[in-house]
N, C-alpha and C positions, 0 to 999 in steps of 0.2 A: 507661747503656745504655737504648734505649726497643725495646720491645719491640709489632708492630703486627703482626695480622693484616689482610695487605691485600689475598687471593686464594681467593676460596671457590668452587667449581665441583663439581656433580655429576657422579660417575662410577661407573657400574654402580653405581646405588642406591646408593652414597655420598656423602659429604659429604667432598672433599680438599679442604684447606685448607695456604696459605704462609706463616707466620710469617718478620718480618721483624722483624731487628734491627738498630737502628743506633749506630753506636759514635761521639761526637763526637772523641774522641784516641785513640789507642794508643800510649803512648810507657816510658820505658823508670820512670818514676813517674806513678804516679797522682796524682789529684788531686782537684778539685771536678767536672769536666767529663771527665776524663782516667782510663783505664785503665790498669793497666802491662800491661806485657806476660805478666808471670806470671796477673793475673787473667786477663786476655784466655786464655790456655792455657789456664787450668784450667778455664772457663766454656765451653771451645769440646769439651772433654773430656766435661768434665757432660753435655751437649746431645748428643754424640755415644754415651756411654755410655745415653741413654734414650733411641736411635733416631731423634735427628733426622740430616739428612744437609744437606749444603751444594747449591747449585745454583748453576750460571754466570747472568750475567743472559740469554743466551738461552735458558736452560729456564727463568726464571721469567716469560716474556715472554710463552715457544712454552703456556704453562701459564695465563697468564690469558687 
């Protein structure tokens, strides 16, 4: 998994920023390059349980 912030734009005196992850496999074993699918859940849980949320690529588009 690499992990890149690649959208930073002020709003109302803020700093919002898009963290972008990318995943090279998702498959049903991990591996050297590859995630299963169990990690993949439980990473997409983690990220969720400390308030990140997912975005279609047209709000990350309508956002940079």
């Amino acid at each position: 998994m690499i992990l890149a912030k690649v959208a930073t734009k002020k709003y109302k005196g803020h700093m919002l920023s898009v963290s972008v992850l990318m995943y090279h496999h998702v498959l049903q074993k991990s591996g050297f390059i590859t995630s299963s699918i169990e990690e993949f859940r439980a990473q997409m849980n983690f990220l969720a349980s400390k308030g990140y949320k997912t975005v279609s690529r047209a709000e990350f588009f309508k956002f940079k």
